[in-house]
C-alpha positions, 0 to 999 in steps of 0.5 A: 192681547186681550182676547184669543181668536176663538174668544173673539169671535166668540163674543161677537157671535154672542153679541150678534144673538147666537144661541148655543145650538148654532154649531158655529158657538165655540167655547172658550172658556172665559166669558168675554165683556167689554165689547167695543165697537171695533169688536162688533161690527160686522156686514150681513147681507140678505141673498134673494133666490137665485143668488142663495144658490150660489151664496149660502148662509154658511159661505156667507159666515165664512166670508164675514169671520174673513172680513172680521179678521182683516177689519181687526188686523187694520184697527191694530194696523191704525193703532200701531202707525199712530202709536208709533207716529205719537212716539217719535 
């Protein structure tokens, strides 16, 4: 595996433009290059003010590190059929 969790998301907090006094920055250890697109994508949306009630900036960053996760696990997923398809 070429990243643990916590570099991932990590890199794609740097690649979104975080700054290091955003308490979602985790430190890892190791700098991370070589980001892909699957690596990066990510889904923002903008909550106008009734909603922003209901759905906070922090419920929403916990929604997409949730969306992340499973977008990766399908790109391992696709890999791993086609890999096996190529293999038989």
């Amino acid at each position: 595996v070429p990243y643990t969790l916590i570099q991932h998301v990590e890199a794609i907090h740097e690649f979104a433009g975080g700054d290091s006094g955003d308490p979602l920055r985790l430190h890892a250890g190791k700098s991370s290059h070589g980001l892909i697109g699957v690596d990066a994508f990510t889904l923002d949306f903008k909550v106008g003010w009734p909603l922003s009630l209901v759905l906070s900036r922090q419920a929403l960053t916990k929604y997409q590190l949730i969306f992340r996760h499973l977008f990766f696990c399908k790109h391992v997923e696709r890999q791993l059929c086609t890999t096996w398809l190529a293999h038989q």
